[in-house]
Backbone bond lengths (Angstrom), bond angles and torsions (degrees), N, CA, C in turn:
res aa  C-N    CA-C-N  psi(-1)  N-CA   C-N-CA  omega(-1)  CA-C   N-CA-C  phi
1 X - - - 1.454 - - 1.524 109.22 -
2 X 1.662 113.09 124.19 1.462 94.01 -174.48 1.670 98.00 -90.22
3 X 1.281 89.41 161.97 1.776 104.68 169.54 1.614 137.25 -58.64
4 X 0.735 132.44 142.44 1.724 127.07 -174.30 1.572 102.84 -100.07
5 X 1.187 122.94 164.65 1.227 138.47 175.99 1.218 121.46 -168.26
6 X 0.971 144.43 131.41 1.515 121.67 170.55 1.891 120.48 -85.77
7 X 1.280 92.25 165.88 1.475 99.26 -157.55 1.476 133.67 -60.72
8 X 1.534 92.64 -33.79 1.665 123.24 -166.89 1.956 75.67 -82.20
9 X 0.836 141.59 -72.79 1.754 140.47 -151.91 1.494 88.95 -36.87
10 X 1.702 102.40 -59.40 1.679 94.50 -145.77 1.517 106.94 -89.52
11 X 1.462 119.47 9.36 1.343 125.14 177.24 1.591 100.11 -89.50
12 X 1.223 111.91 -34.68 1.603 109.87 -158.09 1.359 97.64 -107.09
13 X 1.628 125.10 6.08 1.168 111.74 165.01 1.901 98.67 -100.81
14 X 0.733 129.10 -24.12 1.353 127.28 -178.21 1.850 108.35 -61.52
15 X 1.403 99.50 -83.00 1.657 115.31 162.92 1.843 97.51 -30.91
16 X 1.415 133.71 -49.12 1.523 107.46 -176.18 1.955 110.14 -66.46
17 X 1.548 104.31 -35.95 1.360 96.90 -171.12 1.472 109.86 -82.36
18 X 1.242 136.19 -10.59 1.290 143.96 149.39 1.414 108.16 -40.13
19 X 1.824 120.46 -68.50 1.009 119.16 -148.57 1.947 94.64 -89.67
20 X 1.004 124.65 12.14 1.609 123.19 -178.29 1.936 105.11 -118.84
21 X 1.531 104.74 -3.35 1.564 105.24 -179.92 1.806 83.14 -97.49
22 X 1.178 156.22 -56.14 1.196 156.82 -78.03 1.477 112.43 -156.61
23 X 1.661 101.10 -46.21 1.550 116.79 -168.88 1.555 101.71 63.55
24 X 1.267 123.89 20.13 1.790 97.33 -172.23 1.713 70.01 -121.51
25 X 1.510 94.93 145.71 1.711 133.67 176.15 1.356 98.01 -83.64
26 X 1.595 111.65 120.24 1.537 130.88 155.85 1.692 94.76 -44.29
27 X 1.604 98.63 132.13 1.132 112.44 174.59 2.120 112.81 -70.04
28 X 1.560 114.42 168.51 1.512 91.24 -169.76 1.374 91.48 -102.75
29 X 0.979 138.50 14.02 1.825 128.62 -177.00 1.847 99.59 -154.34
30 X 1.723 98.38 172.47 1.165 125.29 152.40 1.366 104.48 -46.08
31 X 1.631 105.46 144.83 1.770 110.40 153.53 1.657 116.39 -62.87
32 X 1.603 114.39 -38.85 1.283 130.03 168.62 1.697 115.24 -45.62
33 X 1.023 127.06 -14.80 1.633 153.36 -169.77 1.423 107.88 -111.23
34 X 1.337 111.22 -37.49 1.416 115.28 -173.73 1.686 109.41 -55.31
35 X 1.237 116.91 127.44 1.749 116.97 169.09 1.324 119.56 -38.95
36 X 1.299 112.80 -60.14 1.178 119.37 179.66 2.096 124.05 -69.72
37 X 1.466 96.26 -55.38 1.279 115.10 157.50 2.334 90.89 83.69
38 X 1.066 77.83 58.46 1.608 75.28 -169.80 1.579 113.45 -92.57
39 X 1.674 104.17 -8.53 1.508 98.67 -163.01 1.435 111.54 -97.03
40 X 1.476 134.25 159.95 0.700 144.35 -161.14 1.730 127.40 -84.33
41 X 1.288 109.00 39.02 1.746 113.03 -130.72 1.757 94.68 -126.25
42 X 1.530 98.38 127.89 1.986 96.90 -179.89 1.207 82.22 -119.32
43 X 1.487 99.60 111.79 1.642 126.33 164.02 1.525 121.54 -74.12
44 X 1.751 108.18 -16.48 1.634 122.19 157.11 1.414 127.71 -52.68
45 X 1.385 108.25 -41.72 1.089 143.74 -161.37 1.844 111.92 -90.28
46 X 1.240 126.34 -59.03 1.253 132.50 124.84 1.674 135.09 -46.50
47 X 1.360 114.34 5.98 1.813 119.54 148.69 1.503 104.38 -82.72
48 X 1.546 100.33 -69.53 1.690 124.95 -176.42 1.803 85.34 -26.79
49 X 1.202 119.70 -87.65 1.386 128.17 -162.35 1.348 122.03 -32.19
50 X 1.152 108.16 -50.07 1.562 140.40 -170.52 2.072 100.64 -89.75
51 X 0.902 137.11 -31.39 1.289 141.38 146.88 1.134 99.72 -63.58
52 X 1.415 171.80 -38.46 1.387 174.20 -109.66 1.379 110.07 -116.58
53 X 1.411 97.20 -55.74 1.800 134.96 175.35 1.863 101.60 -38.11
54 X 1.600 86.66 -55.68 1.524 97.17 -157.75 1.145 110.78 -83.88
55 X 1.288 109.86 -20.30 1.868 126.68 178.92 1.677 92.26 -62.79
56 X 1.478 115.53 -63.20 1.570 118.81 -163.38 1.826 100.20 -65.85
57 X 0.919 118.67 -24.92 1.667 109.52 -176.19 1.555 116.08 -112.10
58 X 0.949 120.02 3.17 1.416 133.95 172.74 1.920 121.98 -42.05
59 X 1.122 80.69 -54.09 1.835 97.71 -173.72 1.526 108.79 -87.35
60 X 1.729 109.04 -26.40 1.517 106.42 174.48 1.614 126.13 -123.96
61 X 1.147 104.02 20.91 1.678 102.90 -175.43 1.915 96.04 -148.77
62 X 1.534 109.34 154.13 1.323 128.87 -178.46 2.271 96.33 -61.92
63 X 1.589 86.75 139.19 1.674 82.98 148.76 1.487 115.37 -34.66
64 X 1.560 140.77 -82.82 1.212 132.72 -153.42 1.376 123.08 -57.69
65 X 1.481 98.39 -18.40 1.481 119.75 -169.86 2.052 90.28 -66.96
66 X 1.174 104.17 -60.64 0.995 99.30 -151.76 1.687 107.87 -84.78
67 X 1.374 109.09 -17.51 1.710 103.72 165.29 1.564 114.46 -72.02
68 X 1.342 112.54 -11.37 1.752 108.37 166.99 1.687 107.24 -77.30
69 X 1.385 112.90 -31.58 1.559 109.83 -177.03 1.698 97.91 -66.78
70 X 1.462 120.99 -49.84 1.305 109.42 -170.66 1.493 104.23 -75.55
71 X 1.159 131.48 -14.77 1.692 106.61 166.02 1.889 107.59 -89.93
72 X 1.197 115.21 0.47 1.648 91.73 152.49 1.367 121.75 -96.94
73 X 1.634 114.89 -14.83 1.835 80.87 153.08 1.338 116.84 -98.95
74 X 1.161 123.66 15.41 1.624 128.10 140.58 1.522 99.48 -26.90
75 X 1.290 111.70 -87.90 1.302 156.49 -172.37 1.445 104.38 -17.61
76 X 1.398 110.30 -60.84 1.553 154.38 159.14 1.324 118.59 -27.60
77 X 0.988 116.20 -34.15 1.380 138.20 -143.00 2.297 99.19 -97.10
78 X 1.620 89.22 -51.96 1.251 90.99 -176.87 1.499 129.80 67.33
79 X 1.751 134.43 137.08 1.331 128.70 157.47 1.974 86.13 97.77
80 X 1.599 99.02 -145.12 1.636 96.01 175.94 1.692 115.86 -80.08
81 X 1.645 99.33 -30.93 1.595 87.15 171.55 1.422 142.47 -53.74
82 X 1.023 98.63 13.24 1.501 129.27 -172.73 1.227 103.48 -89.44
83 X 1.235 127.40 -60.44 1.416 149.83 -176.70 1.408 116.22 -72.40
84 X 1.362 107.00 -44.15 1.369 116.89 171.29 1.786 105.14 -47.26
85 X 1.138 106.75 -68.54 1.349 128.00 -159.56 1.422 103.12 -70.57
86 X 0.942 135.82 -23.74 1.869 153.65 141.34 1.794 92.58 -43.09
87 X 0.599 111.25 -65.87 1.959 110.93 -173.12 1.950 89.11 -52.69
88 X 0.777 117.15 -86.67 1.629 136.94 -168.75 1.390 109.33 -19.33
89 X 1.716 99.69 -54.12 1.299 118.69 -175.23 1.781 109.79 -60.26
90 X 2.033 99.79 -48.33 1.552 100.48 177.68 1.499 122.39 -69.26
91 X 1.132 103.58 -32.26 1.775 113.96 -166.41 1.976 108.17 -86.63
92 X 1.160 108.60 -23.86 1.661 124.98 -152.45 1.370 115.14 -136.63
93 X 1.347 113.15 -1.52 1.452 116.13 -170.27 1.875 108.55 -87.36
94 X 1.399 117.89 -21.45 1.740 123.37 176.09 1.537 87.89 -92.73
95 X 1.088 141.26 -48.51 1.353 141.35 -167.68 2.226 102.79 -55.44
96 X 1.329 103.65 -52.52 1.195 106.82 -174.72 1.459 114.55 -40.35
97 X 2.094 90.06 -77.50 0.971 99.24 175.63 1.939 141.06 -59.20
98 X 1.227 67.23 -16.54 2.476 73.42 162.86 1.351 109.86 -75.25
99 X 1.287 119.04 -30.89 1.449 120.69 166.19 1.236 142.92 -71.31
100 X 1.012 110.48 -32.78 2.015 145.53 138.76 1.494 94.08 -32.36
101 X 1.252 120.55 -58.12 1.802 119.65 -147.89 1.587 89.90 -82.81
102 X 1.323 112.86 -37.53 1.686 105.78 -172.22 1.381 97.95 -84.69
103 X 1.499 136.78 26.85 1.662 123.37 161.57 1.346 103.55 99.09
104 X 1.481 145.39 -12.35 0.803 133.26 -156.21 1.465 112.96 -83.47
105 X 1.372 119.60 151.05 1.490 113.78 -179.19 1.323 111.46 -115.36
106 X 1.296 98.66 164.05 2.143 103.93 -159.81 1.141 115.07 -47.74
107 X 1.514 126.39 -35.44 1.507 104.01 163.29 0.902 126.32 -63.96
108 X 1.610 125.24 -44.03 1.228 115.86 166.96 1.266 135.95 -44.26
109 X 1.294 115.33 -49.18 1.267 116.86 163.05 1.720 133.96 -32.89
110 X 1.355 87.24 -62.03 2.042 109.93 166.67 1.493 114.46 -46.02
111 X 1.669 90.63 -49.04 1.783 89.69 -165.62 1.468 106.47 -73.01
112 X 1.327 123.14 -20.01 1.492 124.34 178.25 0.958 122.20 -86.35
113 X 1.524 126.50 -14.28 1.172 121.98 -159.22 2.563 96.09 -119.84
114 X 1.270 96.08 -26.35 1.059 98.87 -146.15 1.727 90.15 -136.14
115 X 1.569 118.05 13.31 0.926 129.37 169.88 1.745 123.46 46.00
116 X 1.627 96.57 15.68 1.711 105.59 164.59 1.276 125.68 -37.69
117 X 1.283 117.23 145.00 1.007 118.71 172.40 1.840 124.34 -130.18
């Protein structure tokens, strides 16, 4: 039986221990959002990955289990992709994984959610 949690706990406990290992502040948006849009960052590419996570732990580990795996390659990630993928994780991370549970595979996932292509 996997575990329940709610979302806002384990988002805002992650993003606090992020931002107290690091001192660097989760960014507040997408780079795709960004005005300028200057950074160099495929947020497609970091779903796919990060959907991947959840694909491999799905059948054997709790939700929390596996949103701590996707914030270490959060973690991983480094620079703004870091932050980026901190957004993904908060905004997209119940969305993923419900999509995971109905069969869907990482592109699929991306392209539906994040309109990949």
């Amino acid at each position: 039986m996997k575990t329940q949690f709610t979302r806002n706990d384990r988002i805002q406990k992650i993003i606090n221990e992020h931002n107290e290992k690091t001192r660097i502040r989760v960014p507040t948006r997408f780079t795709s959002f960004h005005p300028k849009n200057d950074y160099d960052i495929d947020e497609c590419k970091i779903c796919v990955e990060s959907t991947d996570i959840i694909i491999k732990y799905y059948d054997s580990e709790t939700e929390e289990f596996i949103a701590e795996q996707v914030n270490n390659y959060c973690v991983s990630l480094g620079d703004e992709s870091t932050g980026v993928c901190y957004m993904i994780l908060a905004y997209l991370f119940e969305l993923q994984y419900s999509l995971v549970g109905q069969g869907l595979s990482d592109i699929e996932v991306c392209k539906e959610i994040m309109e990949c292509t």
